[in-house]
C-alpha positions as CSV (number, residue, x, y, z in Angstrom):
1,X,-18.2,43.6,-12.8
2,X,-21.0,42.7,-14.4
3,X,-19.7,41.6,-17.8
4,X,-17.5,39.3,-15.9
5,X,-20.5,37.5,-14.0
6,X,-22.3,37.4,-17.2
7,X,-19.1,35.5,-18.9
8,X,-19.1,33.5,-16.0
9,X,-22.3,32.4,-16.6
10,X,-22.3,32.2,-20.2
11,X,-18.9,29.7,-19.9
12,X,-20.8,27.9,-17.3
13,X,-23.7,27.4,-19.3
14,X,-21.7,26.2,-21.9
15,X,-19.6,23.4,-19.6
16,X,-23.2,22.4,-18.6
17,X,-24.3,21.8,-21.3
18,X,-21.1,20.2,-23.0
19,X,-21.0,17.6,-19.8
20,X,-24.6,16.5,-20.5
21,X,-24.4,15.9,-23.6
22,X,-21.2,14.2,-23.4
23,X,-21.5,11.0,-21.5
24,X,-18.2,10.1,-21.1
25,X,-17.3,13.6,-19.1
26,X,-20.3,12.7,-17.1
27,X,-19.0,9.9,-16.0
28,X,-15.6,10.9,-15.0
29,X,-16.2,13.9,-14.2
30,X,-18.7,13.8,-11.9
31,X,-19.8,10.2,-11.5
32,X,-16.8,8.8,-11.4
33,X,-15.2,11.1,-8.5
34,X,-18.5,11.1,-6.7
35,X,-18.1,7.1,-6.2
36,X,-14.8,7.6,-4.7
37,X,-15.7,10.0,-2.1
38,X,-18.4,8.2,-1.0
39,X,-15.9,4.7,-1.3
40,X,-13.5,7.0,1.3
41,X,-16.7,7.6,3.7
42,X,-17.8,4.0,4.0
43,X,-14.2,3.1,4.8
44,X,-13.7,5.5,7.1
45,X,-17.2,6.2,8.6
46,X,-16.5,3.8,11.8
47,X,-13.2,6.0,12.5
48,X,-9.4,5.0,11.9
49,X,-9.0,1.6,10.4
50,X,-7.8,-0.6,13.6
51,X,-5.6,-4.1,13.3
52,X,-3.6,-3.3,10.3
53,X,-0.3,-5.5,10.1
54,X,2.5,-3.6,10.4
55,X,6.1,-4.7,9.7
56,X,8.9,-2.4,10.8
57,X,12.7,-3.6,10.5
58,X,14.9,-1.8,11.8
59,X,18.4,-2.7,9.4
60,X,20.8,0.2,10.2
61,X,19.8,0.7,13.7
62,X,19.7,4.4,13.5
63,X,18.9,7.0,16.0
64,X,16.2,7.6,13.0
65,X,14.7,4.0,13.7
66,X,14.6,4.3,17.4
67,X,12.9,7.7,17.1
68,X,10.3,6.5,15.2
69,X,10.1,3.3,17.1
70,X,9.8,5.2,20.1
71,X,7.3,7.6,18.4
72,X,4.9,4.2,17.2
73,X,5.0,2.8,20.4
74,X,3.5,6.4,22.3
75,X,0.2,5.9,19.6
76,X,-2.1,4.1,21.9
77,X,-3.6,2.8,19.2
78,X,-0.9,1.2,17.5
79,X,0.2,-1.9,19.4
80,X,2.2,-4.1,16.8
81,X,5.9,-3.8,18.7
82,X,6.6,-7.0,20.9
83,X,10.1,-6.0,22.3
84,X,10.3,-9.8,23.9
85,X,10.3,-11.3,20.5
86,X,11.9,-8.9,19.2
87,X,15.1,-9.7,21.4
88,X,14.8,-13.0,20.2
89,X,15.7,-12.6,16.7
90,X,18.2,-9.7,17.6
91,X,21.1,-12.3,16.3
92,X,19.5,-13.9,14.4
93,X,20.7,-13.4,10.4
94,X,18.6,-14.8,8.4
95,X,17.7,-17.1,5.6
96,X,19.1,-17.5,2.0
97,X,17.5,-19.6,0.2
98,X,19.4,-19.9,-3.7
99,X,18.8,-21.6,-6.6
100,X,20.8,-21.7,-9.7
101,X,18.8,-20.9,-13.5
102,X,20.2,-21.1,-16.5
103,X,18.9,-18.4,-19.1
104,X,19.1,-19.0,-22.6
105,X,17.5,-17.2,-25.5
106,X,14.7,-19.4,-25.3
107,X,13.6,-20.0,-21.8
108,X,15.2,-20.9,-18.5
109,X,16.1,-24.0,-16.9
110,X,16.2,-24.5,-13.3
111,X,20.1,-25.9,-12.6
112,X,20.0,-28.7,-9.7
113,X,17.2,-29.8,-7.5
114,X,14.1,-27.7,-6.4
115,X,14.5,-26.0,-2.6
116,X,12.1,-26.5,-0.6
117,X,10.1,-22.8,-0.4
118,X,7.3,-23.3,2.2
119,X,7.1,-23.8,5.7
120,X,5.9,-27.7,5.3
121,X,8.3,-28.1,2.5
122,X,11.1,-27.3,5.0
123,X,9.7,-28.7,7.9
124,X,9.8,-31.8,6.2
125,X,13.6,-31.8,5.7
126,X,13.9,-32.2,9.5
C-alpha cells in the first residue's frame, strides 16, 4: 500500500510541477474552468432565471404536445401560455412570404421586385 501512495505522490508531484511551468495548462486547466464555475454561480446565485421567452408550437397536435402543455402550465413559475390568444390564431395558417433568385456561377440576382419583410414595410402596403 504504501508504494502505491508513494507513486501517487511522485505522479502528483510531477503534474504539479508540469502545470506550473507550463502556462498554457495553467490556464485551461485550472484558470480557465475556475472562471466558468464561478460565471454559473453569478448567474444563478439569485435562484432560477425568471421571464425567459418561451415559444411552444404545437404542429401535430399530439397527445405528446398536450401532455407537456399540460405539464408547463402546472410549473407555477412558468406563465408564458395565454390559451385566449392562443384560440385566436387556432385557424389561422400562416404567412409565405417568396421571392424568386437566380443563381449563377457568379453571384445571385434577386428575380422581380423586393417583398416587403418588416412589420412597417407591410403595414405600408395597406
Amino acid at each position: 500500500m504504501s508504494s502505491f501512495l508513494s507513486d501517487f505522490k511522485r505522479a502528483f508531484v510531477q503534474e504539479a510541477r508540469t502545470t506550473a511551468d507550463t502556462p498554457l495548462l495553467w490556464l485551461t486547466g485550472i484558470v480557465v474552468p475556475v472562471f466558468w464555475c464561478l460565471a454559473v454561480v453569478a448567474v444563478f446565485a439569485t435562484g432560477l432565471m425568471r421571464n425567459i421567452p418561451v415559444g411552444l408550437v404545437d404542429y401535430d397536435n399530439s397527445a405528446e404536445s398536450r401532455d407537456l402543455i399540460r405539464s408547463l402550465d402546472a410549473v407555477a413559475s412558468v406563465d408564458f401560455i395565454n390559451y385566449e390568444k392562443v384560440e385566436t390564431y387556432k385557424d389561422f395558417g400562416g404567412i409565405r412570404n417568396e421571392e424568386d433568385y437566380l443563381i449563377t456561377e457568379t453571384g445571385a440576382r434577386r428575380l422581380g421586385k423586393k417583398i416587403p419583410l418588416t412589420p412597417d414595410e407591410v403595414e405600408a402596403l395597406r
